[in-house]
N, C-alpha and C positions, 0 to 999 in steps of 0.2 A: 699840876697839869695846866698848859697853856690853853687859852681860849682856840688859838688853831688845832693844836692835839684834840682837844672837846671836839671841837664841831668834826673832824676828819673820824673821830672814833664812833660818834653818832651818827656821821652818814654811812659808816660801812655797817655799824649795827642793824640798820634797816634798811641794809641791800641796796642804798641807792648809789649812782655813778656820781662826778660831778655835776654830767651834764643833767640827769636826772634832778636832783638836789635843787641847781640851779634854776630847773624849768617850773619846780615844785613852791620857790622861793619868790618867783618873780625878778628874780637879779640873773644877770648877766653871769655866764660861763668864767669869764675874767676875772668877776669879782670872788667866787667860788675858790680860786684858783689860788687869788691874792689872802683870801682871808686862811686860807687851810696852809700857806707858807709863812704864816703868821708877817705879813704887812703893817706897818705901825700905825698907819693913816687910813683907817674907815670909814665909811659913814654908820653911826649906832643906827639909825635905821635900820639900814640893809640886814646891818648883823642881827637886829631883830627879829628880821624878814624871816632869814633861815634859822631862829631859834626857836621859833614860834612853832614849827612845824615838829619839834620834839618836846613843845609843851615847856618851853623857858622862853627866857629875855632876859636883859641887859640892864643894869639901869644902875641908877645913883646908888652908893652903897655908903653907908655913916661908919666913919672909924674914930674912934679916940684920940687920934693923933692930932697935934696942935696944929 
């Protein structure tokens, strides 16, 4: 599952709209809009912003790989 599947299946999980989500999040309607069409360029902030609100976040992740 993509990061924009996540967040578009979590905001419908808890009934909210974009615009809702986005009022909820602090961020812009557009950004909402950009991050649920999966957009390659974000700010991890923002997508913070609105992870925080389902009780996750983003961040550095350690893999094995060289």
């Amino acid at each position: 599952m993509t990061l924009s599947e996540h967040i578009k299946e979590k905001r419908k999980q808890n009934g909210l709209s974009q615009v809702e989500l986005a009022e909820r999040a602090g961020v812009g309607l557009r950004f909402i809009r950009d991050l649920e069409q999966g957009k390659q360029t974000l700010r991890m902030d923002k997508v913070n912003d609105v992870l925080v609100l389902f009780g996750e976040h983003l961040g550095p992740v350690r893999t094995d790989m060289p």
